[in-house]
C-alpha positions, 0 to 999 in steps of 0.5 A, spaced: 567 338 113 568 343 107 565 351 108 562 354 103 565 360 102 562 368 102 562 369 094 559 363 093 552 363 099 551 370 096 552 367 089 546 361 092 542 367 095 541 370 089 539 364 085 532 363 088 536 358 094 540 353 089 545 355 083 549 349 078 556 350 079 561 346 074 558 342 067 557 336 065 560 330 070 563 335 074 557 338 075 555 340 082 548 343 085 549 347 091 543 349 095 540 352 102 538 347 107 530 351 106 530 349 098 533 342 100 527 341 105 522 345 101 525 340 094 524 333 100 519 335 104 522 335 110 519 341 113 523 340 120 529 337 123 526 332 125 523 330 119 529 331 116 534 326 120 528 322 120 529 322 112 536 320 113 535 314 117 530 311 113 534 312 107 541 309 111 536 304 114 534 302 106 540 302 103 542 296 109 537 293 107 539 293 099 546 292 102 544 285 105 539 283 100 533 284 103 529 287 098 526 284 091 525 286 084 520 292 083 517 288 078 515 284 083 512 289 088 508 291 082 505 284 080 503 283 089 499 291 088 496 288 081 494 281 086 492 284 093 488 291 090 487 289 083 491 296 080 494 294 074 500 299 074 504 298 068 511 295 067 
């Protein structure tokens, strides 16, 4: 695991939690775990790791084709409670 260096956390703590580092492409966003969480909504570590498995268990579902065109989800909604939302 990468550590994040003396210069660089202050440089994070001074910029309100998160600071933009590199441009363009090669840009990176570095933040504190309280503004990741605060950003999530993950309040707790808990919450946290149960975002991470949902996410994971997500994208094994993308990965082995168990999921459906958006489009389609949207005309079920239209059917089931009659929103029209827009495509």
């Amino acid at each position: 695991m990468a550590q994040l260096t003396e210069e660089l956390r202050q440089a994070v703590d001074s910029h309100c939690g998160f600071l933009e580092v590199g441009a363009g492409d090669a840009a990176y966003v570095v933040m504190s775990m309280s503004v990741f969480r605060e950003m999530m909504g993950v309040g707790s570590e808990d919450d946290y790791q149960a975002s991470l498995r949902a996410i994971e268990q997500g994208w094994n579902d993308i990965q082995a084709g168990r999921s459906r065109p958006l489009d389609h989800f949207f005309d079920e909604l239209d059917r089931k409670y009659e929103i029209h939302a827009s495509s």
